[in-house]
N, C-alpha and C positions, 0 to 999 in steps of 0.2 A: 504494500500500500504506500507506502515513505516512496520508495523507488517512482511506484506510477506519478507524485504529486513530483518527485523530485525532476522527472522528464515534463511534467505540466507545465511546472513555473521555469522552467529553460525554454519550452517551446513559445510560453507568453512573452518574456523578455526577450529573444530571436524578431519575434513577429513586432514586439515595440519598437526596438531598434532599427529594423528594414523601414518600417513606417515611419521613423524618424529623417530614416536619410532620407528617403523618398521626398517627404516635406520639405527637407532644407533642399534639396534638388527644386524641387517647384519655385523653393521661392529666390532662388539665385537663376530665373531661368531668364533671358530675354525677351521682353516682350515684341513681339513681332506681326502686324497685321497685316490685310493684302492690300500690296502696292498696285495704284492706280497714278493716271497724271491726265492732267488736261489743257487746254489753250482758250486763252483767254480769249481770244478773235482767233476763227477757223480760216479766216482772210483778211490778208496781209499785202501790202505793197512792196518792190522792190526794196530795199533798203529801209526798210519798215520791221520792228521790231515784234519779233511772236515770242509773247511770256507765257511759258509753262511751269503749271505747279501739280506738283507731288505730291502724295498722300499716303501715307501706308508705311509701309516697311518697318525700319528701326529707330526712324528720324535724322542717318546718313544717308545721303543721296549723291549721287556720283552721274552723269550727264554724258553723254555721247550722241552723234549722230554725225552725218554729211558735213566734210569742210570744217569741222569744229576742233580746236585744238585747246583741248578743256585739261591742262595739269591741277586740278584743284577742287574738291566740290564746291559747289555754290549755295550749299542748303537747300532748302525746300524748291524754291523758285531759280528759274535761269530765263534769260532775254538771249537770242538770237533773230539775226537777218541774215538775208542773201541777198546777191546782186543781179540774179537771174529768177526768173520767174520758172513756176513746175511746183511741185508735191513736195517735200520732205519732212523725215520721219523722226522724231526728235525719240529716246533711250534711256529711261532712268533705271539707275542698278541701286537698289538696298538688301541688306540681309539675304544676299543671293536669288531674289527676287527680280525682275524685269518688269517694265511696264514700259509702251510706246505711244507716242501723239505723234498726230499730224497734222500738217497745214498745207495751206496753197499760196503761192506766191505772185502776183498779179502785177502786168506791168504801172509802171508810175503815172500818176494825171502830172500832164508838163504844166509845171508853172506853181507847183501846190507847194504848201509851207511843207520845208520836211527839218530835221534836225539830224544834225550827223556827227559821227556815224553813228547807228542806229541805235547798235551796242555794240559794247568793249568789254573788256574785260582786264582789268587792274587788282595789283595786291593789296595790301590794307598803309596806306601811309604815300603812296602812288597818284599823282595828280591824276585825273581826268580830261582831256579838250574836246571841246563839240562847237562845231559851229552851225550859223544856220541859216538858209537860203529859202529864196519865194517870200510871199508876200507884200507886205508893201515896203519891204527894206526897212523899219524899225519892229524892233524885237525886247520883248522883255521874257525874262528867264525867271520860272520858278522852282521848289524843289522844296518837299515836306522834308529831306532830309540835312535842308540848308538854312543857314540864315544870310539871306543875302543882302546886302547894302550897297551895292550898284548894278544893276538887273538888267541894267541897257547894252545895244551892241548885237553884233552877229556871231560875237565868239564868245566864248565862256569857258575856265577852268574852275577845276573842284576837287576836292582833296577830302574823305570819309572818316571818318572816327571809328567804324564799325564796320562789319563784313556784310555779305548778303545782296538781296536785289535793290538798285536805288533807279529811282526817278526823276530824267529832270524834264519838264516843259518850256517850251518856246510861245509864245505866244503874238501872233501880228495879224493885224488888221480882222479881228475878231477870229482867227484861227487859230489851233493848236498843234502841236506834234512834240511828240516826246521822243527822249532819249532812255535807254536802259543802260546802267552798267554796273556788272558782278563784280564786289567787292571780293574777291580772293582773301583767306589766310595769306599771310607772308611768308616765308621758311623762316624758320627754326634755327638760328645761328645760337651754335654753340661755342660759349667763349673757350679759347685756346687753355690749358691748362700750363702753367706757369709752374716750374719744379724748383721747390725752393731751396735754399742755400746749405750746404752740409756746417754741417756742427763740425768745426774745429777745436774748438775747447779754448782754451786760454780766457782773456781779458782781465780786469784787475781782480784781488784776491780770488780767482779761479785756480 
Protein backbone atom coordinates (compact mmCIF):
# COMPACT_ATOMS: atom_id res chain seq x y z
CA UNK A 1 0.00 0.00 0.00
CA UNK A 2 3.19 2.62 1.01
CA UNK A 3 4.67 1.47 -2.35
CA UNK A 4 1.34 2.10 -4.53
CA UNK A 5 0.91 5.86 -2.64
CA UNK A 6 4.67 6.18 -2.80
CA UNK A 7 4.44 5.67 -7.01
CA UNK A 8 1.16 8.19 -6.70
CA UNK A 9 2.78 11.15 -5.30
CA UNK A 10 5.99 10.65 -7.88
CA UNK A 11 3.43 10.28 -10.64
CA UNK A 12 1.53 13.61 -9.26
CA UNK A 13 4.79 15.62 -8.86
CA UNK A 14 6.04 14.30 -12.67
CA UNK A 15 2.74 15.55 -14.15
CA UNK A 16 3.13 19.13 -11.94
CA UNK A 17 6.34 19.79 -13.08
CA UNK A 18 5.73 18.99 -17.02
CA UNK A 19 2.73 21.30 -16.57
CA UNK A 20 4.80 23.80 -15.01
CA UNK A 21 7.32 23.92 -17.91
CA UNK A 22 4.75 23.70 -20.39
CA UNK A 23 3.23 27.12 -18.77
CA UNK A 24 6.58 28.91 -18.59
CA UNK A 25 6.83 27.78 -22.22
CA UNK A 26 3.41 29.48 -23.20
CA UNK A 27 4.33 32.36 -21.43
CA UNK A 28 7.93 33.08 -22.85
CA UNK A 29 6.35 32.27 -26.33
CA UNK A 30 6.17 35.18 -29.02
CA UNK A 31 3.26 36.56 -29.91
CA UNK A 32 2.77 36.27 -33.58
CA UNK A 33 -0.44 37.03 -35.67
CA UNK A 34 -1.21 36.86 -39.57
CA UNK A 35 0.47 39.23 -41.45
CA UNK A 36 -1.53 41.36 -43.84
CA UNK A 37 -0.52 44.99 -45.64
CA UNK A 38 -2.25 47.33 -47.69
CA UNK A 39 -2.16 50.71 -49.95
CA UNK A 40 -3.21 53.58 -49.16
CA UNK A 41 -4.36 54.62 -52.83
CA UNK A 42 -4.42 51.42 -55.37
CA UNK A 43 -3.54 54.49 -57.84
CA UNK A 44 -0.70 56.26 -58.13
CA UNK A 45 1.13 58.78 -60.41
CA UNK A 46 4.59 58.46 -61.92
CA UNK A 47 6.63 59.73 -59.22
CA UNK A 48 3.89 59.79 -56.87
CA UNK A 49 4.34 58.04 -53.60
CA UNK A 50 2.28 54.54 -52.77
CA UNK A 51 2.35 54.16 -48.70
CA UNK A 52 1.90 50.69 -47.40
CA UNK A 53 1.09 49.52 -44.00
CA UNK A 54 1.44 46.33 -42.40
CA UNK A 55 -0.38 44.54 -39.89
CA UNK A 56 0.26 41.38 -38.27
CA UNK A 57 3.26 39.47 -37.60
CA UNK A 58 5.69 40.25 -34.75
CA UNK A 59 5.68 44.06 -35.14
CA UNK A 60 9.34 43.71 -37.35
CA UNK A 61 8.79 44.34 -40.64
CA UNK A 62 11.29 44.14 -43.39
CA UNK A 63 10.17 45.60 -47.01
CA UNK A 64 11.05 44.30 -50.56
CA UNK A 65 9.97 44.56 -54.00
CA UNK A 66 10.87 45.93 -57.75
CA UNK A 67 13.97 48.50 -57.91
CA UNK A 68 13.94 48.91 -54.02
CA UNK A 69 17.17 48.84 -52.34
CA UNK A 70 15.79 48.79 -48.69
CA UNK A 71 19.07 47.96 -46.03
CA UNK A 72 16.96 48.70 -43.17
CA UNK A 73 13.22 48.11 -41.97
CA UNK A 74 11.16 50.86 -41.95
CA UNK A 75 8.47 49.76 -39.33
CA UNK A 76 5.01 49.23 -39.94
CA UNK A 77 4.70 51.64 -43.00
CA UNK A 78 7.00 52.30 -46.11
CA UNK A 79 6.45 55.13 -49.06
CA UNK A 80 7.78 54.18 -52.50
CA UNK A 81 7.58 55.57 -56.25
CA UNK A 82 8.48 54.78 -59.62
CA UNK A 83 9.29 56.48 -62.67
CA UNK A 84 7.56 54.22 -65.12
CA UNK A 85 4.03 53.58 -65.07
CA UNK A 86 2.63 49.24 -64.84
CA UNK A 87 1.72 47.05 -61.74
CA UNK A 88 4.13 46.59 -58.91
CA UNK A 89 4.04 44.34 -56.14
CA UNK A 90 5.32 45.64 -52.89
CA UNK A 91 6.62 42.30 -49.86
CA UNK A 92 6.41 42.54 -46.21
CA UNK A 93 8.54 39.66 -44.30
CA UNK A 94 7.65 39.34 -40.33
CA UNK A 95 8.16 36.30 -38.06
CA UNK A 96 8.75 34.33 -41.28
CA UNK A 97 5.46 35.26 -42.41
CA UNK A 98 4.81 37.08 -46.16
CA UNK A 99 2.36 39.30 -47.06
CA UNK A 100 2.01 41.25 -50.61
CA UNK A 101 0.21 44.77 -52.18
CA UNK A 102 -0.06 46.12 -55.18
CA UNK A 103 -0.59 49.09 -57.11
CA UNK A 104 -0.63 50.71 -60.58
CA UNK A 105 1.30 53.26 -61.78
CA UNK A 106 -0.22 55.95 -64.15
CA UNK A 107 1.23 58.39 -66.30
CA UNK A 108 1.67 62.17 -64.98
CA UNK A 109 -1.08 65.11 -65.70
CA UNK A 110 1.65 67.78 -67.29
CA UNK A 111 1.80 70.80 -65.42
CA UNK A 112 0.24 69.36 -61.89
CA UNK A 113 1.98 70.32 -58.47
CA UNK A 114 4.18 67.34 -57.80
CA UNK A 115 6.96 67.24 -54.94
CA UNK A 116 10.09 65.60 -55.26
CA UNK A 117 11.26 63.11 -55.05
CA UNK A 118 8.54 61.34 -54.08
CA UNK A 119 10.32 59.34 -51.44
CA UNK A 120 13.61 58.63 -50.16
CA UNK A 121 14.99 57.05 -47.93
CA UNK A 122 17.60 58.46 -45.02
CA UNK A 123 19.10 57.33 -41.71
CA UNK A 124 18.14 58.88 -38.60
CA UNK A 125 20.31 62.38 -38.09
CA UNK A 126 20.51 62.51 -42.27
CA UNK A 127 19.10 65.63 -43.99
CA UNK A 128 16.30 65.38 -46.29
CA UNK A 129 15.95 67.65 -49.80
CA UNK A 130 12.64 67.97 -51.90
CA UNK A 131 11.95 70.24 -54.15
CA UNK A 132 8.91 71.28 -55.91
CA UNK A 133 7.59 72.05 -59.28
CA UNK A 134 3.86 73.04 -61.12
CA UNK A 135 1.68 75.26 -59.90
CA UNK A 136 1.72 78.80 -59.65
CA UNK A 137 5.46 78.84 -58.79
CA UNK A 138 4.81 79.92 -54.83
CA UNK A 139 4.94 77.04 -52.57
CA UNK A 140 4.52 76.71 -48.91
CA UNK A 141 5.60 73.44 -47.09
CA UNK A 142 4.06 71.69 -44.32
CA UNK A 143 4.84 68.80 -42.01
CA UNK A 144 3.19 67.25 -38.72
CA UNK A 145 6.50 66.05 -38.12
CA UNK A 146 8.13 69.73 -38.23
CA UNK A 147 8.18 72.93 -36.95
CA UNK A 148 8.70 75.16 -39.60
CA UNK A 149 9.41 78.94 -39.58
CA UNK A 150 10.10 79.63 -43.05
CA UNK A 151 7.73 77.57 -45.37
CA UNK A 152 8.24 79.47 -48.45
CA UNK A 153 10.21 78.46 -51.67
CA UNK A 154 10.49 75.58 -54.08
CA UNK A 155 13.03 73.74 -52.01
CA UNK A 156 13.01 72.54 -48.60
CA UNK A 157 15.43 70.42 -46.29
CA UNK A 158 14.65 68.60 -43.07
CA UNK A 159 16.48 66.65 -40.76
CA UNK A 160 14.15 63.91 -38.06
CA UNK A 161 14.50 63.30 -34.59
CA UNK A 162 12.86 59.95 -34.85
CA UNK A 163 12.80 56.86 -37.39
CA UNK A 164 9.65 55.71 -39.37
CA UNK A 165 7.23 57.02 -42.07
CA UNK A 166 7.31 61.17 -42.20
CA UNK A 167 5.23 63.45 -44.33
CA UNK A 168 5.91 66.49 -45.83
CA UNK A 169 3.22 68.68 -48.01
CA UNK A 170 3.76 71.37 -50.63
CA UNK A 171 1.11 73.32 -51.14
CA UNK A 172 0.34 76.11 -54.27
CA UNK A 173 -2.32 77.70 -55.76
CA UNK A 174 -4.88 75.64 -53.68
CA UNK A 175 -3.19 72.28 -54.52
CA UNK A 176 -1.37 69.75 -52.70
CA UNK A 177 1.29 66.85 -53.19
CA UNK A 178 3.32 65.24 -50.74
CA UNK A 179 6.41 63.94 -50.03
CA UNK A 180 7.34 60.57 -48.08
CA UNK A 181 10.57 59.70 -46.42
CA UNK A 182 11.61 56.57 -44.37
CA UNK A 183 13.51 57.48 -41.54
CA UNK A 184 16.13 54.45 -41.24
CA UNK A 185 17.90 53.31 -37.82
CA UNK A 186 21.42 54.43 -38.20
CA UNK A 187 24.30 51.78 -37.72
CA UNK A 188 25.51 51.00 -34.62
CA UNK A 189 29.07 52.34 -34.28
CA UNK A 190 30.96 50.67 -31.87
CA UNK A 191 33.53 52.78 -30.18
CA UNK A 192 37.15 51.31 -30.80
CA UNK A 193 38.37 49.72 -27.47
CA UNK A 194 41.29 51.57 -26.16
CA UNK A 195 43.85 49.00 -24.19
CA UNK A 196 45.16 50.45 -21.23
CA UNK A 197 48.55 51.09 -19.81
CA UNK A 198 50.50 48.00 -18.18
CA UNK A 199 51.22 48.46 -14.54
CA UNK A 200 54.97 49.09 -14.08
CA UNK A 201 55.02 49.43 -10.44
CA UNK A 202 57.25 52.11 -9.12
CA UNK A 203 56.34 55.83 -8.39
CA UNK A 204 56.82 57.53 -4.89
CA UNK A 205 56.99 55.29 -1.79
CA UNK A 206 55.94 52.24 -4.03
Amino acid sequence: MKTHQKYLALSVVTALTAMGASLGSLGFAQTVTPLTCSVANPTVSVNQSAVITAFGGNGIYQWSGTNLNITNSAGSQFAVSYPNPGVYTITVTSAGLNASCSFTVVAAVTGALTCSPASQNITLGQTATYAASGGNGTYTWSSPDLTITNASGSGFSASYASTGLKTLTVTSAGNTAACFTNVLPGAVVIPPVVPGLPNTGGGFNQ
